[in-house]
C-alpha positions in Angstrom: 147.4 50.3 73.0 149.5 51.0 76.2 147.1 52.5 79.0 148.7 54.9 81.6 147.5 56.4 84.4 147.2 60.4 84.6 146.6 62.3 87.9 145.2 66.0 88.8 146.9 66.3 92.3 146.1 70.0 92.3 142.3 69.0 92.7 143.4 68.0 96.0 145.9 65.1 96.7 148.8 64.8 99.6 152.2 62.6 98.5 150.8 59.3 100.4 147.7 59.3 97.7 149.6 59.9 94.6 152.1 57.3 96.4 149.2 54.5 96.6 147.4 55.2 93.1 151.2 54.9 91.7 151.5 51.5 93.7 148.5 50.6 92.6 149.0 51.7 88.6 152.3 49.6 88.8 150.6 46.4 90.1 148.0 46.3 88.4 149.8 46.1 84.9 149.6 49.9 83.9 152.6 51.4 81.5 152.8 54.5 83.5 152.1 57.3 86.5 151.9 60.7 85.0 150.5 63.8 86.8 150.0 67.0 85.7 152.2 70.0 87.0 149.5 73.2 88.9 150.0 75.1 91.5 146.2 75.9 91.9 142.4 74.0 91.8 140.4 74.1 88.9 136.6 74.7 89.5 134.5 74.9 92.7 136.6 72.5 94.8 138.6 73.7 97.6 141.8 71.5 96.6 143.3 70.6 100.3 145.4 69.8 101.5 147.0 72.0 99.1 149.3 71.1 95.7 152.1 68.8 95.2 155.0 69.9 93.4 155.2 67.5 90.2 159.2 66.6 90.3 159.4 66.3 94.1 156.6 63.9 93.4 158.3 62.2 90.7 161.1 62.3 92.7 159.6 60.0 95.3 158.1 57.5 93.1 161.0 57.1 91.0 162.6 55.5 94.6 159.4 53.8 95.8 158.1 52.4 92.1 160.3 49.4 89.9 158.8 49.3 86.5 156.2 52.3 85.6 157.1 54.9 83.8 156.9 58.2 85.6 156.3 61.3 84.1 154.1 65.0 83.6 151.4 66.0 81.5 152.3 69.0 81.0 155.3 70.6 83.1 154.7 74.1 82.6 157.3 76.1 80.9 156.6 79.1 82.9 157.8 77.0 85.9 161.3 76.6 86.0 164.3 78.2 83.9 165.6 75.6 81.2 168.6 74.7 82.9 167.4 74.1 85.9 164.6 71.7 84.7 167.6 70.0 82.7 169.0 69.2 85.7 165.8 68.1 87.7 164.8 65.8 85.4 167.9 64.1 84.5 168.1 63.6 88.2 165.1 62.0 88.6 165.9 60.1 85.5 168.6 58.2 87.6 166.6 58.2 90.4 164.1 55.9 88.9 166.7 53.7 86.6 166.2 55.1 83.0 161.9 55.9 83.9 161.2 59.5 83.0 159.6 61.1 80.6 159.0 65.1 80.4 156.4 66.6 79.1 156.7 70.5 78.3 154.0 73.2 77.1 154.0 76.4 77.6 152.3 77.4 80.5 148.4 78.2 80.3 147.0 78.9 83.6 147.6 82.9 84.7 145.9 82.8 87.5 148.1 80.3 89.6 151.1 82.2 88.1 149.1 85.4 90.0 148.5 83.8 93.3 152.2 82.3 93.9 153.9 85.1 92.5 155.0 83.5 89.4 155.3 85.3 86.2 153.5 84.9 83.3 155.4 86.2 80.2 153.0 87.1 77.0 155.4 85.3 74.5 155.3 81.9 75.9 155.5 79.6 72.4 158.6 81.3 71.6 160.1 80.8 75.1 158.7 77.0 74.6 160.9 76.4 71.5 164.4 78.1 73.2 163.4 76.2 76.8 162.9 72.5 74.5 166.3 73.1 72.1 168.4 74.3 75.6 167.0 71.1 77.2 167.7 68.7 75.1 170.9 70.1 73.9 172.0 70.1 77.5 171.5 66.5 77.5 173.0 65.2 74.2 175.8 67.3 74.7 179.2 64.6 74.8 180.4 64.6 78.3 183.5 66.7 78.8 181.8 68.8 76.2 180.4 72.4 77.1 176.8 73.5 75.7 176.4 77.6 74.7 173.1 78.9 73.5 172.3 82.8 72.5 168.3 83.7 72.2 166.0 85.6 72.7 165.1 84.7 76.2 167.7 82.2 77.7 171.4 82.5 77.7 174.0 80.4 78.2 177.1 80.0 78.4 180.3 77.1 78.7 177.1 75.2 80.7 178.7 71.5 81.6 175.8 69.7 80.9 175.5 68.0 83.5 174.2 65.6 85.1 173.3 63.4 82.2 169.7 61.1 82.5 170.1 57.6 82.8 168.4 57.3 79.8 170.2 58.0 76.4 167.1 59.9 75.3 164.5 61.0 77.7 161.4 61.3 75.4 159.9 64.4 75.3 156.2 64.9 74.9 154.5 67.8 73.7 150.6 68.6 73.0 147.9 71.0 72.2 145.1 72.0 70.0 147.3 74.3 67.7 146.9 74.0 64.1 150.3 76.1 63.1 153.0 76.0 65.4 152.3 73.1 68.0 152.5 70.8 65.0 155.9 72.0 63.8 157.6 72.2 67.4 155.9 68.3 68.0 158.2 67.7 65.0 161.1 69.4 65.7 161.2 68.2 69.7 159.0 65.3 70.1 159.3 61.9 70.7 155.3 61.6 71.4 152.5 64.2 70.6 149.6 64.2 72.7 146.0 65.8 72.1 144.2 66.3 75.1 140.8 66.1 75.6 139.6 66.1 72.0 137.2 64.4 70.0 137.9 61.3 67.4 137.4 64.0 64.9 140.0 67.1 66.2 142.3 64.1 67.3 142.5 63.1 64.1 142.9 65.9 62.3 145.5 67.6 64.6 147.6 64.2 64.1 147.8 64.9 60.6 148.9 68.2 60.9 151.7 66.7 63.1 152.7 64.0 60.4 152.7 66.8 58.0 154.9 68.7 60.2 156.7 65.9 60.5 157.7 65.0 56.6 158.1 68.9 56.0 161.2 68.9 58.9 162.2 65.9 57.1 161.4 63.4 59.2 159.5 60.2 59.4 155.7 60.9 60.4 155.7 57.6 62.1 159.1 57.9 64.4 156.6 59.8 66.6 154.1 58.1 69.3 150.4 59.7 69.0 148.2 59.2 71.9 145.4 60.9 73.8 144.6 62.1 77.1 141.0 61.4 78.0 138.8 61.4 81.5 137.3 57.9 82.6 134.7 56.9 84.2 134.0 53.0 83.9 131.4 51.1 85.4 130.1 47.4 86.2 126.6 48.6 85.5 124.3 52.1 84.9 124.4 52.6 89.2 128.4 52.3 89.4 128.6 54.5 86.5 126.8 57.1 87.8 128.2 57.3 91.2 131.7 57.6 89.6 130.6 60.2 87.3 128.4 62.3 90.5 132.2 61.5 92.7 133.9 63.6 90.6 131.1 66.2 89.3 130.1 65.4 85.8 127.2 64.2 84.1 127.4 60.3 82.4 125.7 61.7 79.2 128.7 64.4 79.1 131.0 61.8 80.3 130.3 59.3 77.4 130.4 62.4 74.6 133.4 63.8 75.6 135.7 61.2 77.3 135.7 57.0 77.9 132.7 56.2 79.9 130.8 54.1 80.3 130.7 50.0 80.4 134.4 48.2 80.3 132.7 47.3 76.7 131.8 50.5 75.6 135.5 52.0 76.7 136.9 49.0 74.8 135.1 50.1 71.7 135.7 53.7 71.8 139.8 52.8 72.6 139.1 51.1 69.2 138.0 54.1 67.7 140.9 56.0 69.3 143.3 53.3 67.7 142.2 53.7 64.1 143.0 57.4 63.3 146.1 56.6 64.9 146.8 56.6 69.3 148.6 54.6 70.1 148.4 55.6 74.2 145.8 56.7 75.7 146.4 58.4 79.7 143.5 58.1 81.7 142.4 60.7 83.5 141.5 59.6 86.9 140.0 62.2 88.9 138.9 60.3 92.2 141.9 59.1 93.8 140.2 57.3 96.5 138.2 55.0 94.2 141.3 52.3 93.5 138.4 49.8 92.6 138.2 51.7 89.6 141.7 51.4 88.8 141.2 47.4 89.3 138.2 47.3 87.0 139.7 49.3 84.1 142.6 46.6 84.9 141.0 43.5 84.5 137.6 44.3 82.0 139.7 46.6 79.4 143.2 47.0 79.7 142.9 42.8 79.0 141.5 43.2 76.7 143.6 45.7 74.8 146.7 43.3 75.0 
């Protein structure tokens, strides 16, 4: 079970944190930095110093970081034209020696689309599969080759496609709850699906309807990677558990139900569980950023024992 390290920086986060949580994720023995990709805080908080933009970040740490992996959960689609984003992350791709991996959904979130003037299209699922097929076509495209695509939403034509990732594949993530048409772009596109925030029971199930997907495009269930994203909120003892969980706003009971909290032997148990229907990664959500004596904890009392 790898263990990576997911960040919220819209919540409030300059470069120099995300900088020394991503130090500290890559000493401490972590498989990765990923962050997500808002423009706006969530809830009550009033997220200053103001958001980060997720491939500038990524950017940075691929030149200050040796052996993570870097990467988003998710990059909006609503973001950045295909092309563009093509470009971006290839770049950072050689930036950080062959690191990157991009994570793509569709956008969810109108109303930081509304306050930085961003639109917000109805039909995003559809522009998700045209944005994912230009994207990776750009990349796999021989070089000295050109790449065309017609559709509904993107056009292009004699692109170069270039520059090309360090990487021969950059692996493309893709989530979500969506019992129809997630599962059958996961298999078209993906080289990992992830279900956020879910219980044992909906992760389960939504990875079968993703191995179904899977065999119906003809392809083997188990080429792709399933994990989970998932909160955390580990402590030595009852007090350090419920100062973490009041730090970041939540309630332990809540905590316990609906993410991995708890003692570093209760977390290591419920990983189990996570590990039986299936995940195979599990990103931890890490919401206080200050606290990097969590980070060493989750380190040393259950990432060791996971190995």
């Amino acid at each position: 079970m790898d263990l990576r390290i997911f960040t919220e920086p819209q919540q409030g986060a300059t470069y120099d944190t995300l900088l020394t949580v991503a130090k500290a994720t890559e000493d401490l023995g972590f498989d990765a930095f990923f962050r997500s990709d808002h423009y706006l805080t969530m809830g009550s908080g009033d997220g200053l110093p103001g958001p980060t933009d997720a491939w500038i970040t990524l950017a940075g740490l691929a030149r200050e970081t040796k052996r993570i992996r870097l990467g988003t959960l998710m990059t909006a689609g609503t973001f950045r034209l295909p092309g563009v984003l093509a470009i971006q992350v290839a770049q950072v791709d050689q930036m950080s020696g062959g690191r990157i991996e991009l994570g793509l959904g569709a956008g969810w979130f109108e109303e930081e689309h509304t306050a930085y003037g961003i639109p917000f299209p109805k039909e995003k699922l559809a522009r998700l599969e045209e944005q994912l097929e230009i994207i990776t076509g750009l990349w796999a495209t021989e070089t000295g080759q050109t790449y065309d695509f017609h559709g509904t939403y993107y056009d292009l034509t004699n692109s170069p496609a270039l520059p090309k990732p360090a990487q021969a594949k950059v692996p493309v993530l893709i989530g979500g709850h969506g019992a129809v048409r997630t599962p059958r772009i996961a298999a078209r596109y993906a080289d990992e699906f992830n279900m956020p925030f879910a219980s044992l029971e909906d992760s389960e199930r939504q990875f079968g309807r993703v191995r179904a997907a899977a065999q119906e495009a003809g392809r083997e269930p188990g080429d792709l990677v399933y994990s989970n994203a998932l909160v955390a909120c580990v402590g030595k003892d009852d007090q350090e558990i419920a100062r973490r969980a009041a730090a970041i706003g939540r309630e332990v009971d809540e905590l316990k139900a609906n993410g991995l909290a708890g003692s570093p032997a209760e977390v290591v148990d419920k990983i189990g569980r996570y590990a039986e229907i299936g995940s195979r990664r599990i990103y931890l959500q890490i919401l206080d950023l200050s606290d990097l004596d969590h980070l060493d904890l989750i380190s040393s009392q259950v990432q060791s024992q996971l190995s």
